[in-house]
RODO-2510 file (C-alpha; in nm, 4 decimals, decimal comma):
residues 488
     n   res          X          Y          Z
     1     x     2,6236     9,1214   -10,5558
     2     x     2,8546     9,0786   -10,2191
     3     x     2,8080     8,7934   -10,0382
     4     x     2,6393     8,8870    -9,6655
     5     x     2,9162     8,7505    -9,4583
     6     x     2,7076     8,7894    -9,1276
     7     x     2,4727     8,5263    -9,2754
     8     x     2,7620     8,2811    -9,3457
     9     x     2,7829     7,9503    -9,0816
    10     x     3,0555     7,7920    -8,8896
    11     x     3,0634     7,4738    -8,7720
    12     x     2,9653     7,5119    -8,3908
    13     x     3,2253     7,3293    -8,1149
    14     x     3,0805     7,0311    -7,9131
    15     x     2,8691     7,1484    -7,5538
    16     x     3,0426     6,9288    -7,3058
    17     x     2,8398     6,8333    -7,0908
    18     x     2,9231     6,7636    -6,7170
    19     x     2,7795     6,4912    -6,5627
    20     x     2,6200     6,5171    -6,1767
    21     x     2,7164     6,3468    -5,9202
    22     x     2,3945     6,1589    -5,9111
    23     x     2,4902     6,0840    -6,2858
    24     x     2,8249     5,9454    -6,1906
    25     x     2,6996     5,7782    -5,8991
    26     x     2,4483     5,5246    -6,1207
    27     x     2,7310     5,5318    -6,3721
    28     x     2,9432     5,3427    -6,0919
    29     x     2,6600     5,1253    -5,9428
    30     x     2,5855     5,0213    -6,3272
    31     x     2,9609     4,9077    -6,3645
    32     x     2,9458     4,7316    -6,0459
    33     x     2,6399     4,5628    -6,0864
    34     x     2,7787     4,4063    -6,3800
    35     x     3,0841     4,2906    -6,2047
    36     x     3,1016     3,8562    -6,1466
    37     x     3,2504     3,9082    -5,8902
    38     x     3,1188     4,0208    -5,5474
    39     x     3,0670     4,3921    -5,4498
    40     x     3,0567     4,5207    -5,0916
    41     x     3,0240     4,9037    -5,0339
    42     x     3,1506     4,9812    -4,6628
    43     x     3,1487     5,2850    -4,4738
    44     x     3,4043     5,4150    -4,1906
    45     x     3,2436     5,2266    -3,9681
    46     x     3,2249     4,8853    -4,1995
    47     x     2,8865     4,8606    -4,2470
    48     x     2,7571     4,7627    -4,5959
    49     x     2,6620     5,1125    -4,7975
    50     x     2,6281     4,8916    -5,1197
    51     x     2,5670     4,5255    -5,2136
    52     x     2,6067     4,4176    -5,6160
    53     x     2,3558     4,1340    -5,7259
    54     x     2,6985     3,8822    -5,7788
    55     x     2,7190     3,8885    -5,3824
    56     x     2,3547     3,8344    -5,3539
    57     x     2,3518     3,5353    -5,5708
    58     x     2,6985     3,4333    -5,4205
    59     x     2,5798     3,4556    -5,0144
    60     x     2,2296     3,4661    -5,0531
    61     x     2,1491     3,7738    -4,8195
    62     x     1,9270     4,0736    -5,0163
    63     x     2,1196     4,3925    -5,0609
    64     x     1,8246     4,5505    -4,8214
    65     x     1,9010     4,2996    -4,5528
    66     x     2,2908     4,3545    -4,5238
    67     x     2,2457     4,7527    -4,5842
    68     x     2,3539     4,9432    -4,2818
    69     x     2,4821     4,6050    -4,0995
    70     x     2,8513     4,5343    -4,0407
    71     x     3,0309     4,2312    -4,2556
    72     x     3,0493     4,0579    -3,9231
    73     x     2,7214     4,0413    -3,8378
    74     x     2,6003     3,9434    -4,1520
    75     x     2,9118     3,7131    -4,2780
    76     x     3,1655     3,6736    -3,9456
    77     x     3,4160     3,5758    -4,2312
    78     x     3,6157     3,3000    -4,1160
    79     x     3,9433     3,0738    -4,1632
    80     x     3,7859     2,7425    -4,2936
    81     x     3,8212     2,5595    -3,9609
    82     x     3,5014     2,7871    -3,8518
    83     x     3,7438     3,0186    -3,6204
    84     x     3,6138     3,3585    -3,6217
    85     x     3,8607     3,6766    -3,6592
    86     x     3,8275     3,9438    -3,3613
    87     x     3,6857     4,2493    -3,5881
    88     x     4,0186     4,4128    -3,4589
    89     x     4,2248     4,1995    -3,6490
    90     x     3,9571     4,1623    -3,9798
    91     x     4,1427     4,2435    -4,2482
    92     x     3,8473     4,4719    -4,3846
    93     x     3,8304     4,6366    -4,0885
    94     x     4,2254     4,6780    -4,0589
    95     x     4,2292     4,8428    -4,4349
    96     x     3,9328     5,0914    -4,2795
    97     x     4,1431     5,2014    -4,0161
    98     x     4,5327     5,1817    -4,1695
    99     x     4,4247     5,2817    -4,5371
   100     x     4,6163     5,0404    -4,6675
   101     x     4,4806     4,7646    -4,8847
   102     x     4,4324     4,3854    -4,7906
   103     x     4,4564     4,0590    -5,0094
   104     x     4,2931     3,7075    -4,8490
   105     x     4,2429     3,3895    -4,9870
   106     x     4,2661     3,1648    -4,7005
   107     x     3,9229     3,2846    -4,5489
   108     x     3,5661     3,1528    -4,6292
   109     x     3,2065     3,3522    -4,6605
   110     x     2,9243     3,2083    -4,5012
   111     x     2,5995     3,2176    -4,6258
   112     x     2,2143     3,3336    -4,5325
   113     x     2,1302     2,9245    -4,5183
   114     x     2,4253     2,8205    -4,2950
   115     x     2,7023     2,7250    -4,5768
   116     x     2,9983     2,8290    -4,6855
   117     x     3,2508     2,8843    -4,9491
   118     x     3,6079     2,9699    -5,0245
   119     x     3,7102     3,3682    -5,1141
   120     x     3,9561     3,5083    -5,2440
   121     x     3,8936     3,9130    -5,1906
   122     x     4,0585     4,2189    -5,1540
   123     x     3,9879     4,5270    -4,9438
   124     x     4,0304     4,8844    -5,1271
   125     x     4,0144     5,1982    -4,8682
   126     x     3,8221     5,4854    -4,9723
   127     x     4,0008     5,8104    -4,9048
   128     x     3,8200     6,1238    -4,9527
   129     x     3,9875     6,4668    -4,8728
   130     x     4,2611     6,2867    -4,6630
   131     x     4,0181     6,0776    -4,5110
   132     x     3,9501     5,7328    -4,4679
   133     x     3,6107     5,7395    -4,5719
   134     x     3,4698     5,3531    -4,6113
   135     x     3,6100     5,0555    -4,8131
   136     x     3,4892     4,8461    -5,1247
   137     x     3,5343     4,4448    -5,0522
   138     x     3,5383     4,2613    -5,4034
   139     x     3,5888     3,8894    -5,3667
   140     x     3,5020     3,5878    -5,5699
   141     x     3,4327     3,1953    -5,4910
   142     x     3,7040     2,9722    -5,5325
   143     x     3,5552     2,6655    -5,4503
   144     x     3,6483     2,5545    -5,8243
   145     x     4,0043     2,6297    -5,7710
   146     x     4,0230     2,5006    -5,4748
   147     x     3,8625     2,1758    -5,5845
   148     x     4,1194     2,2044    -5,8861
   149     x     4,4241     2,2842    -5,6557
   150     x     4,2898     1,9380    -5,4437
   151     x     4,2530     1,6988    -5,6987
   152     x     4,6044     1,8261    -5,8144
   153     x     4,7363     1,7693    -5,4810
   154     x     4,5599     1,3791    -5,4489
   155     x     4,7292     1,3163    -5,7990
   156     x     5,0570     1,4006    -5,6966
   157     x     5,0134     1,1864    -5,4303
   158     x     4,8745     0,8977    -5,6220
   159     x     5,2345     0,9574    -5,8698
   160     x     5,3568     0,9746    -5,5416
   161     x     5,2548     0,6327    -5,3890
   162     x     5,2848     0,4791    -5,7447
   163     x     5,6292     0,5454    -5,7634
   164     x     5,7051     0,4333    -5,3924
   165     x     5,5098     0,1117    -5,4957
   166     x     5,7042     0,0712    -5,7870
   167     x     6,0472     0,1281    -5,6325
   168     x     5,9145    -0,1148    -5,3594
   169     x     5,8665    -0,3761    -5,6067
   170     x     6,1531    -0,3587    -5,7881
   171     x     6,3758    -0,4165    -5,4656
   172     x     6,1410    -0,6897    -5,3820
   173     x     6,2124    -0,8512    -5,7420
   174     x     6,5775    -0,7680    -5,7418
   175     x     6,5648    -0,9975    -5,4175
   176     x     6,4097    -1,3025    -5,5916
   177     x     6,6022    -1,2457    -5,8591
   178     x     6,9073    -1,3166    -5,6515
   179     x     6,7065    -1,5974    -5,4955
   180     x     6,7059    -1,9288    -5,7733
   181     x     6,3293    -2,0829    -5,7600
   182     x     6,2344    -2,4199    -5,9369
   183     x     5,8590    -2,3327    -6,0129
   184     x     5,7971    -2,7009    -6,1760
   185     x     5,6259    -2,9988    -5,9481
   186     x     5,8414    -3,2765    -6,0563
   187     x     5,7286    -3,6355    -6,0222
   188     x     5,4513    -3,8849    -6,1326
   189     x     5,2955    -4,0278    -5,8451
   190     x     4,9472    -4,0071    -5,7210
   191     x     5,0236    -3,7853    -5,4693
   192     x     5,1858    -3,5455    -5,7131
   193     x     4,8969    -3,5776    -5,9849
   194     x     4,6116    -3,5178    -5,7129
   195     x     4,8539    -3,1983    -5,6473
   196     x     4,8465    -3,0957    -5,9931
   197     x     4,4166    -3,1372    -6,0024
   198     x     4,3818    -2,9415    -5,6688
   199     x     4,5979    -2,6737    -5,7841
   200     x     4,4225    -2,6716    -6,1529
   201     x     4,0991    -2,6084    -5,9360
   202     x     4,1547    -2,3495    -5,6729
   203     x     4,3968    -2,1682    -5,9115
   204     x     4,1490    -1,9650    -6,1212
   205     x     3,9732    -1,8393    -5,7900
   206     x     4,0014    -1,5894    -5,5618
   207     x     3,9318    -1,8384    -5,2494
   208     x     4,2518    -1,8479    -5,0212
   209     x     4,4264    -2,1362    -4,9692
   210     x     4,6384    -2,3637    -4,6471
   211     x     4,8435    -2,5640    -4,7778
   212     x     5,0276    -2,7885    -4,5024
   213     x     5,3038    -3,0280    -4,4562
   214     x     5,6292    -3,0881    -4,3127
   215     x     5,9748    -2,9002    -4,3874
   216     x     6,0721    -2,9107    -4,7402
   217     x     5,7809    -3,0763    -4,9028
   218     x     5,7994    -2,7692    -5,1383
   219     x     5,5108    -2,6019    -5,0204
   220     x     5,6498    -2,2508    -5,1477
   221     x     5,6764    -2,4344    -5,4836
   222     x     5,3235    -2,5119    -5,4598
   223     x     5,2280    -2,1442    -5,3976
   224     x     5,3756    -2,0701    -5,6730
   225     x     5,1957    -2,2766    -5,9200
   226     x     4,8732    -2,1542    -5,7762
   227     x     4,9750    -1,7786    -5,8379
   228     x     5,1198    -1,8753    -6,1674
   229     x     4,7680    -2,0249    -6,2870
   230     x     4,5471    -1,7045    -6,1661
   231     x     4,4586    -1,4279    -6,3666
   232     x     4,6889    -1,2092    -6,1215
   233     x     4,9990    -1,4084    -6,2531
   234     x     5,1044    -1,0326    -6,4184
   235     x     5,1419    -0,9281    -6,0398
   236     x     5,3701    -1,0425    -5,8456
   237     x     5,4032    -1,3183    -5,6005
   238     x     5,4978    -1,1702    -5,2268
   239     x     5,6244    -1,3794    -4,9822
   240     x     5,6683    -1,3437    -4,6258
   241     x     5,8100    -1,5746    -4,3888
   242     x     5,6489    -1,5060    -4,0391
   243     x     5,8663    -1,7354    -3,8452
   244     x     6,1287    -1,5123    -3,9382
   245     x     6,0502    -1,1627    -3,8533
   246     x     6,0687    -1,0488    -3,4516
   247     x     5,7600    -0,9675    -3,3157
   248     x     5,8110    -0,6055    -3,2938
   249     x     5,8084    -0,5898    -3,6280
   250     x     5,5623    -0,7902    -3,8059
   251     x     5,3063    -0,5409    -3,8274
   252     x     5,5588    -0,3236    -4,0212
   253     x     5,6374    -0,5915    -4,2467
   254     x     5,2802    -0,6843    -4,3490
   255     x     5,1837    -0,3402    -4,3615
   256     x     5,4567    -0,0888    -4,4095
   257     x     5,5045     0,2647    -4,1797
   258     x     5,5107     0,5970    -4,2046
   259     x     5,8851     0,7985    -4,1353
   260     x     5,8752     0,8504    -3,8103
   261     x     5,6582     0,5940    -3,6760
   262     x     5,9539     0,4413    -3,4269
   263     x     6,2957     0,5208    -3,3548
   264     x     6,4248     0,3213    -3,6423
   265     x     6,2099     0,4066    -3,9395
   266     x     6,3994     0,6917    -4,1382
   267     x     6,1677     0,6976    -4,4066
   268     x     5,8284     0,5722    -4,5456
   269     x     5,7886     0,1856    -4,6083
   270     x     5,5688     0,0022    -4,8371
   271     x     5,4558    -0,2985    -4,6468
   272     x     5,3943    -0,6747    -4,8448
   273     x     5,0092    -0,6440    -4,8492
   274     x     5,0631    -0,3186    -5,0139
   275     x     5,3465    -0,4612    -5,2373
   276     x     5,1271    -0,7439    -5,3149
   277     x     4,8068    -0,5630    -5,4172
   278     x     4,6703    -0,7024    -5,7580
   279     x     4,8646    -1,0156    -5,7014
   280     x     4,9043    -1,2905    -5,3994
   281     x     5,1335    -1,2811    -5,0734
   282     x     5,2807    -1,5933    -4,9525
   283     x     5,2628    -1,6423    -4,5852
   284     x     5,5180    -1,9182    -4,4722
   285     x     5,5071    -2,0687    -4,1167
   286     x     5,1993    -1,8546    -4,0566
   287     x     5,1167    -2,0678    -3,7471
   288     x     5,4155    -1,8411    -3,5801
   289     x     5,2491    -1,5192    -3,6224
   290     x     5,1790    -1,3692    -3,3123
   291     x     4,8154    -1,3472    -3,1836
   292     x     4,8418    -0,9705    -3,1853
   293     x     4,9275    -0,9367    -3,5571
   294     x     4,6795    -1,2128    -3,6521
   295     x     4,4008    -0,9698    -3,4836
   296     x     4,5339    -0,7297    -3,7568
   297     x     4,5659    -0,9880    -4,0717
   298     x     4,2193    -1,0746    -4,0100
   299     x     4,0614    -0,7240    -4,0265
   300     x     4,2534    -0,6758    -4,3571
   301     x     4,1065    -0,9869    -4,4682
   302     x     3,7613    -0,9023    -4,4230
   303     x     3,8147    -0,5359    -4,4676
   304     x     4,0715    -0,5412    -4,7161
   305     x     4,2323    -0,1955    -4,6004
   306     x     4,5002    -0,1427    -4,3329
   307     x     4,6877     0,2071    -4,2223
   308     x     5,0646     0,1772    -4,2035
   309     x     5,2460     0,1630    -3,8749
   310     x     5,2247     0,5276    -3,7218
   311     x     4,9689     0,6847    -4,0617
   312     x     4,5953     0,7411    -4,0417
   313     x     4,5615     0,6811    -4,4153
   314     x     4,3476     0,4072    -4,4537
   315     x     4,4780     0,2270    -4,7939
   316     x     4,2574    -0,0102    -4,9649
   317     x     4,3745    -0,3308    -5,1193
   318     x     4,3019    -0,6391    -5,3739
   319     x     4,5650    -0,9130    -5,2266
   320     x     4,4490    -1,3272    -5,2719
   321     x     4,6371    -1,4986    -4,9777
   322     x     4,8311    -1,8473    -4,9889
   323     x     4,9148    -1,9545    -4,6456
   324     x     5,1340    -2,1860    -4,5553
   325     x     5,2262    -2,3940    -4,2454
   326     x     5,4602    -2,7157    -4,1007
   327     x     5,2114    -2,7642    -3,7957
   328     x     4,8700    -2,8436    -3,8156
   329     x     4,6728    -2,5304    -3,7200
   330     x     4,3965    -2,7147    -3,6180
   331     x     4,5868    -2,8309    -3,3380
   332     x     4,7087    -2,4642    -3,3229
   333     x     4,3849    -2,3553    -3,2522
   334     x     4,2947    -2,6048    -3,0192
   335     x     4,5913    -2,4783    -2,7822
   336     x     4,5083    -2,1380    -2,8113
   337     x     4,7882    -2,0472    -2,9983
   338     x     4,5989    -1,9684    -3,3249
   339     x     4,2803    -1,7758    -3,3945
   340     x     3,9803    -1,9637    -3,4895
   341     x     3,8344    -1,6896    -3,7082
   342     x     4,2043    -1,6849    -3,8929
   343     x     4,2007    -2,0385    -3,9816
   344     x     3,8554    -2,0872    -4,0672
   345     x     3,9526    -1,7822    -4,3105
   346     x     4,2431    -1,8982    -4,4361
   347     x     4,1624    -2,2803    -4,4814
   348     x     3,9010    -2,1909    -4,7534
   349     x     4,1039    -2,4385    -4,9524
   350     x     4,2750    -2,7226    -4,7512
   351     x     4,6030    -2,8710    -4,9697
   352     x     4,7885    -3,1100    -4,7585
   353     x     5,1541    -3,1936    -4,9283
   354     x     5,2801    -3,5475    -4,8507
   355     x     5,6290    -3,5821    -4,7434
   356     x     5,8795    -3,7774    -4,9656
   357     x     5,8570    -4,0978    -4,7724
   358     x     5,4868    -4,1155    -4,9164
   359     x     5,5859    -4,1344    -5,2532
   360     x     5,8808    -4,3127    -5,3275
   361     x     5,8467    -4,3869    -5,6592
   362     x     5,8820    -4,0028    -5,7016
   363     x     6,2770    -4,0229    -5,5880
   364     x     6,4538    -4,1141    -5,8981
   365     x     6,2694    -3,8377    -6,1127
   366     x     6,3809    -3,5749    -5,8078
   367     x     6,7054    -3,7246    -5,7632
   368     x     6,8224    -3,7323    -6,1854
   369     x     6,5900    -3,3322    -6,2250
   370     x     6,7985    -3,2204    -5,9130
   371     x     7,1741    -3,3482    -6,0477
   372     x     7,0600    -3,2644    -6,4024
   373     x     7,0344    -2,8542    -6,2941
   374     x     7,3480    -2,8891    -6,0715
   375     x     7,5582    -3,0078    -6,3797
   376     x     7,4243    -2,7513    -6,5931
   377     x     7,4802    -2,4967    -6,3442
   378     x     7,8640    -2,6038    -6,3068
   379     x     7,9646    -2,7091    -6,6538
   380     x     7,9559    -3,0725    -6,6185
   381     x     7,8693    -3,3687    -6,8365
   382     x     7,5364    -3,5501    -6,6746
   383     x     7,5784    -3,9240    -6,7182
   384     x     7,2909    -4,0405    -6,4899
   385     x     7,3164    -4,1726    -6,1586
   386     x     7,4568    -4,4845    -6,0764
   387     x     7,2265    -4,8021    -5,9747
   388     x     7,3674    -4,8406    -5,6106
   389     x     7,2522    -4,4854    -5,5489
   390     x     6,9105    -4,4992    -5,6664
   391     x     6,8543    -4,8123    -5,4475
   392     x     6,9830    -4,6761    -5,1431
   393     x     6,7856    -4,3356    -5,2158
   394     x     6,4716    -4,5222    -5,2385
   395     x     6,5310    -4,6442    -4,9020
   396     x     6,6210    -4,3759    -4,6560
   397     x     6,3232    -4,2002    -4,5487
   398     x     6,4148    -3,8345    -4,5947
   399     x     6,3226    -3,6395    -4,2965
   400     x     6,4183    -3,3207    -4,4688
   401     x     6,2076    -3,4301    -4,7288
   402     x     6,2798    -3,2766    -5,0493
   403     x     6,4913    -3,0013    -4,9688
   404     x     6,7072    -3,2544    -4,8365
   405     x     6,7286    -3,4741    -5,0991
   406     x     6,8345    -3,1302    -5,3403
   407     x     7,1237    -3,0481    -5,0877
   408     x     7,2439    -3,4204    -5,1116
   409     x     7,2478    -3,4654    -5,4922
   410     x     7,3963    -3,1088    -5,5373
   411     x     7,6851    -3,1986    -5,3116
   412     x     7,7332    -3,5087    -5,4647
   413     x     7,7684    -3,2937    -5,8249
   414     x     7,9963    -3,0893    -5,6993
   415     x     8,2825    -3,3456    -5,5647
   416     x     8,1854    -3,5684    -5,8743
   417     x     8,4454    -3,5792    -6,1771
   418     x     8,3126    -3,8045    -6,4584
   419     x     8,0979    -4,1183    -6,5026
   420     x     7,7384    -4,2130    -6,3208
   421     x     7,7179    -3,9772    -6,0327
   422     x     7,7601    -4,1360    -5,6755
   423     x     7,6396    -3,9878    -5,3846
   424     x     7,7674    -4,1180    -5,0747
   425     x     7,5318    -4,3483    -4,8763
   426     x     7,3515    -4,2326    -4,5296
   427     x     7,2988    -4,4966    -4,2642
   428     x     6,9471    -4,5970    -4,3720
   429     x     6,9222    -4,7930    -4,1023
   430     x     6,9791    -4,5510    -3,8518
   431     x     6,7156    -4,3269    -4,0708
   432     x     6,4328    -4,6096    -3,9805
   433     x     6,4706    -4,5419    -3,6072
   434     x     6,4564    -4,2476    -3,5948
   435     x     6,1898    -4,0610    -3,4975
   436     x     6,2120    -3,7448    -3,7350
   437     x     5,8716    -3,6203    -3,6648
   438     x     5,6750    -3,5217    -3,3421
   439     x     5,4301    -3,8271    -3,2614
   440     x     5,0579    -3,7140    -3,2818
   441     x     4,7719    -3,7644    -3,0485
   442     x     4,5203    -4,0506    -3,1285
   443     x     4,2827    -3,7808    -3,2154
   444     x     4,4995    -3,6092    -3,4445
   445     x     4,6003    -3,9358    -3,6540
   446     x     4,2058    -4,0475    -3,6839
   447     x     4,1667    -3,6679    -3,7916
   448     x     4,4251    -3,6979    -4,0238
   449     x     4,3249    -4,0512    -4,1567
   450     x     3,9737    -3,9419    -4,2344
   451     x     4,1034    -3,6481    -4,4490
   452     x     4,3181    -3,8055    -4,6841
   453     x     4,0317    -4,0928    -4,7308
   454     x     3,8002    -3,8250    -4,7828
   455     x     4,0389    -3,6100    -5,0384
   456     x     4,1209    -3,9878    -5,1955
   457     x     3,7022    -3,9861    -5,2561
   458     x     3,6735    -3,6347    -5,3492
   459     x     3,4847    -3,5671    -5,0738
   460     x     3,2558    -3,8101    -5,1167
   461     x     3,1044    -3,9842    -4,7967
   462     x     2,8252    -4,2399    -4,8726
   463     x     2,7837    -4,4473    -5,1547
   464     x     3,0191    -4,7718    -5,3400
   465     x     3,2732    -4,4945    -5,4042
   466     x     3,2408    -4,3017    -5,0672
   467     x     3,4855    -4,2486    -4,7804
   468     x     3,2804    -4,4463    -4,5610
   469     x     3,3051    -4,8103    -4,7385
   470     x     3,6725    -4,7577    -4,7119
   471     x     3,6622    -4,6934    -4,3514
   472     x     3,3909    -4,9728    -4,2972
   473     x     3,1509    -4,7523    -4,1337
   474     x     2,7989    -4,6601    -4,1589
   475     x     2,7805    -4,2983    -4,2915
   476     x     2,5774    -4,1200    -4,0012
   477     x     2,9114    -4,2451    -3,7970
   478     x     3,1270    -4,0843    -4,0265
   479     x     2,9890    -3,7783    -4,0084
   480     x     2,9520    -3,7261    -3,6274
   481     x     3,3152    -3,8624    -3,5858
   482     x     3,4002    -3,5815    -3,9370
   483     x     3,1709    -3,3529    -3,6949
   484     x     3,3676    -3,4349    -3,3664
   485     x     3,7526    -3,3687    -3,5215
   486     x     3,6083    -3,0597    -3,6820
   487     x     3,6044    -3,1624    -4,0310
   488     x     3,2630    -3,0415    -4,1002
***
């Protein structure tokens, strides 16, 4: 029987079928819904034709309050500073009217509530049968990025100022280095063993400290004991000798400047407080600061931040301060030429350093530690010093105190050959007459007395072992005469 090959099948072809425009249209407004990003809809006249939820959650406005308004009167996009483009020169607008599409990221979106926040966005034209028929605005926040791109920025700085500060310190070292420092307080005498318990004290603090006394008592040396028995004995020590700098530029000194700041200053300096922070700057002769910079080291005290000369960067430090000084500031600030304020914050901890002629017995040990270094220093044999010497050292009264001394036995090693080292004798008697240092008011000398008797008591006023048995007074004296000289 033949098969009936009209009843026979074939596979039928696919029905495409075409979608309407209505179709497409939801198609599109599905995609773009789903976008992150942003989604404005614009017509030829730039006002909004579509919305996407991302740009309601982003700005807060509803899609059915920013339909059929222009981006400006809903968003006025703006340069960060909250400077407003002319819609003329919007580059939405611009892309309506040119056809040509726009790129931004250095604009911000504001919001429904008042804030805003970074975009980056582009601006497509729609053309339509040759014509510019609307745009579509996608743009996304970049506050992230932006926060990213800032705290990139600060830590380049920080590298920045990290490896100034480094290269600051080790010119600063290199400059000791060069420099030869005897860091040990050499001697047994009271005076020298009371040093040793004040600086065992105050050393572990953070309390600043005065120490006072005449040229080349070693009052640097002292300094640098107390630094070396802190915890910031890792950091360095910083010195500064005020007396030395001109006025002009102290300030730059302490506190560094910025390239530019004055005709001079080709590039960026660190400044010693800055140098110093973690660690302890050494003031020398701070009683010839000028008033106008101790205005300035008093702020950082209390503040502990500064700008450098010609910045507005306000930098923040940790700096314990050691002053030092070869006048009495009291005095200082009884004439006006120091601050009251300064010294009050400075002399936290009072260390008065005797000069030589106060302890005597202390010579010998100098004279044989100084000679000792000098030989080693020069290749020579030390064989002591010679009996004549020592006498006649023990009886000039040294009004270069220490340093003087050093200079004397160092010359003496370096004309000396072999045997007990000589060094040629100064007129002692002419030494006695002379009158090496400044006579002091009556005040000044009572003010003076009743410190050391109250240091030589510990501070103790009444009592058997108090200052005021020694001075043979009744206690309630001693204190309004300690009261009067400003010692309470």
């Amino acid at each position: 029987m033949a098969k009936d090959r009209s009843s026979s099948t074939k596979p039928s072809k696919p029905v495409r079928q075409t979608m309407t425009q209505h179709e497409l249209e939801q198609r599109h407004r599905l995609i773009l819904e789903s976008m992150s990003e942003g989604v404005y809809g614009l017509d030829a006249q730039g006002r909004a034709t579509f919305v996407n939820q991302a740009a309601e959650a982003m700005t807060g406005w509803r899609a059915d309050e920013l339909i059929g308004q222009t981006i400006h009167q809903f968003h006025h996009h703006s340069h960060a500073d909250g400077t407003h483009y002319p819609q003329k020169d919007c580059p939405i607008y611009q892309s309506i009217k040119d056809g040509q599409t726009r790129f931004n990221e250095s604009e911000v979106f504001w919001c429904k509530d008042g804030s805003s926040f970074p975009v980056d966005y582009s601006s497509t034209p729609i053309v339509h049968s040759g014509q510019i028929t609307g745009a579509v605005v996608v743009f996304k926040d970049i506050s992230e990025r932006k926060l990213a791109q800032e705290n990139l920025r600060e830590a380049l700085n920080q590298v920045q100022r990290l490896k100034d500060r480094l290269q600051a310190e080790n010119r600063y070292l290199q400059e000791e280095r060069q420099t030869e420092h005897n860091s040990e307080l050499v001697g047994q005498s009271e005076v020298i063993r009371d040093l040793h318990q004040q600086i065992s004290l105050v050393a572990p603090t953070e309390a600043s400290a005065l120490i006072q006394g005449e040229n080349g008592t070693g009052k640097e040396l002292i300094a640098r004991a107390l630094h070396q028995q802190s915890m910031r004995r890792d950091r360095p020590l910083v010195k500064i000798n005020c007396g030395a700098i001109p006025e002009g530029l102290i300030d730059s000194e302490l506190f560094g400047h910025e390239k530019g700041a004055f005709t001079s200053a080709v590039q960026q300096r660190i400044g010693r407080f800055e140098l110093a922070d973690g660690g302890t700057l050494f003031l020398d002769e701070v009683s010839e600061m000028p008033l106008e910079a101790q205005v300035k080291l008093l702020r950082v005290l209390q503040e502990k931040e500064f700008e450098r000369v010609g910045g507005n960067q306000t930098i923040s430090v940790n700096v314990r301060v050691i002053a030092a000084s070869n006048r009495d500031l009291h005095q200082a600030v009884q004439e006006g030429r120091f601050r009251m304020d300064l010294y009050y914050r400075l002399n936290v901890f009072p260390i008065h350093v005797a000069p030589l002629r106060h302890r005597k017995s202390d010579i010998p040990i100098l004279a044989n530690h100084f000679a000792r270094l000098a030989c080693q220093r020069l290749g020579k044999t030390f064989n002591g010093i010679s009996p004549s010497t020592l006498k006649w050292l023990g009886e000039y009264r040294w009004p270069g105190n220490v340093r003087e001394l050093q200079n004397r036995v160092e010359h003496a090693v370096i004309l000396h050959s072999n045997g007990p080292l000589v060094i040629p004798k100064l007129n002692v008697e002419t030494s006695d007459g002379v009158q090496d240092v400044k006579p002091m008011s009556w005040q000044e000398a009572e003010r003076q007395h009743i410190q050391s008797v109250l240091e030589y008591c510990r501070g103790v006023i009444a009592g058997d072992q108090g200052a005021a048995r020694i001075l043979q007074l009744p206690p309630s004296t001693l204190r309004s005469r300690m009261q009067k000289l400003g010692l309470l």
